[in-house]
Structure formats: structure tokens, C-alpha cells
C-alpha positions as CSV (number, residue, x, y, z in Angstrom):
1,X,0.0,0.0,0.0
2,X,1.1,3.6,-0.8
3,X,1.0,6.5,1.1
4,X,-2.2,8.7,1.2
5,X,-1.6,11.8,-1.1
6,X,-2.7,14.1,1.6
7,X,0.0,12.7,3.7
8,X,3.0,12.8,1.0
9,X,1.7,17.2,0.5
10,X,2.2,17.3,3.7
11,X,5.8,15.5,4.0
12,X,7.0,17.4,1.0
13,X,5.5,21.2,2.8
14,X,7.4,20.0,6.3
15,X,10.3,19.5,4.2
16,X,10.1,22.6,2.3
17,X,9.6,24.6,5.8
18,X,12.5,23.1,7.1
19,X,14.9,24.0,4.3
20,X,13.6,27.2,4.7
21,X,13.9,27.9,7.4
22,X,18.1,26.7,7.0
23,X,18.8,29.0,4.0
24,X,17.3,31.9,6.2
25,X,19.3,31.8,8.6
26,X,22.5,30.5,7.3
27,X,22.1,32.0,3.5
28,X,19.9,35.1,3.0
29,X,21.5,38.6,3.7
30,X,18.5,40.5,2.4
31,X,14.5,40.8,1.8
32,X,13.3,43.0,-1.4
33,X,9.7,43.8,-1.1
34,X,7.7,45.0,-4.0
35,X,4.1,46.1,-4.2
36,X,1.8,48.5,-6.4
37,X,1.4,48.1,-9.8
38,X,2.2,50.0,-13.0
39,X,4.4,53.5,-12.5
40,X,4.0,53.6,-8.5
41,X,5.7,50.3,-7.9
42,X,7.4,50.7,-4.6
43,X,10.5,48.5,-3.4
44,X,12.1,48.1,0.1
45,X,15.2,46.4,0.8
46,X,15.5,44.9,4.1
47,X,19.3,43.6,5.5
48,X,20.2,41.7,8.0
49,X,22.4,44.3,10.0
50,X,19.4,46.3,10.1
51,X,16.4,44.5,10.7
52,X,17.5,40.7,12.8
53,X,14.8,40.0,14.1
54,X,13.2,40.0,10.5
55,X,15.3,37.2,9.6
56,X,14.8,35.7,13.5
57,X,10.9,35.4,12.9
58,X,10.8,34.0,9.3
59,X,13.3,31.6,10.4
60,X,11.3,30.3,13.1
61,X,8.2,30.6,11.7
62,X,9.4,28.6,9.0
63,X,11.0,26.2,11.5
64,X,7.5,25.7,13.4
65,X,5.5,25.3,9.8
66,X,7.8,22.5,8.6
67,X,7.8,21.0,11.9
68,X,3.8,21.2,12.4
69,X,3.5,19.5,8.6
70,X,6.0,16.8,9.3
71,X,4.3,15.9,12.4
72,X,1.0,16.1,10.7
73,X,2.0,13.8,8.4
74,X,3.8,11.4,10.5
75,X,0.1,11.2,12.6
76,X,-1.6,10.2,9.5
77,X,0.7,8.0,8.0
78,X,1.1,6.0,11.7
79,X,-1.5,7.3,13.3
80,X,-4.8,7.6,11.6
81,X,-3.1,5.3,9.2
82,X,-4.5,6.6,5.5
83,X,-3.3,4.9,2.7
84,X,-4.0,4.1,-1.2
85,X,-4.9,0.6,-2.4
């Protein structure tokens, strides 16, 4: 039997949390925002020397995201025990 698909999202959404949340704090040195549209497109560059606990948060938000999604799928998988024929 295979794994339920539900499950497997959810796997693959921990996963992508948790690398994440690794290149965030080990890789990234800056955030560009952009919003508006057309001529009165705005852009804001955040760095790390200026704004750490930006880069704190969105690390461990990330962090608790991939955690949550691999736990949820490990409780399905084991627990509730969904599968496909």
C-alpha cells in the first residue's frame, strides 16, 4: 500500500519549511519587497544588520511550519493510518 496523497503534500510542505527555514538563517543577507502596480511600484530592501529580528521570525516561523507539517503527516501516515490501495 502507498501512502495517502494528503500525507505525502504534507511531507514534502514540512520539508520545504524546514529548508527554509536553513537557508534563512545561514544564506539570505536581504529581503526585497515589492508592491503597487504600473508607475507607483514601490521596493524596500531589508538587510540583515538592520532588521535581525526580520530574519529571526521568518526563520522560526518557518522552522514551526515544517515542523507542524512533518508531524502532521507522520500522525496520519502511523497514526490515523491513511493509505492508497
Amino acid at each position: 500500500m502507498r501512502p495517502h496523497k494528503l500525507t505525502m503534500m504534507l511531507g514534502i510542505l514540512g520539508i520545504i519549511g524546514l529548508v527554509v527555514a536553513y537557508e534563512t538563517t545561514t544564506r539570505f543577507q536581504q529581503f526585497t519587497l515589492f508592491w503597487g502596480a504600473g508607475s507607483s511600484q514601490h521596493r524596500v530592501v531589508y538587510t540583515r544588520a538592520e532588521h535581525p529580528e526580520l530574519f529571526t521570525i521568518s526563520a522560526v516561523s518557518s522552522f514551526v511550519v515544517g515542523l507542524l507539517a512533518l508531524g502532521g503527516a507522520l500522525y496520519m501516515h502511523f497514526g490515523l493510518r491513511l493509505r492508497r490501495r
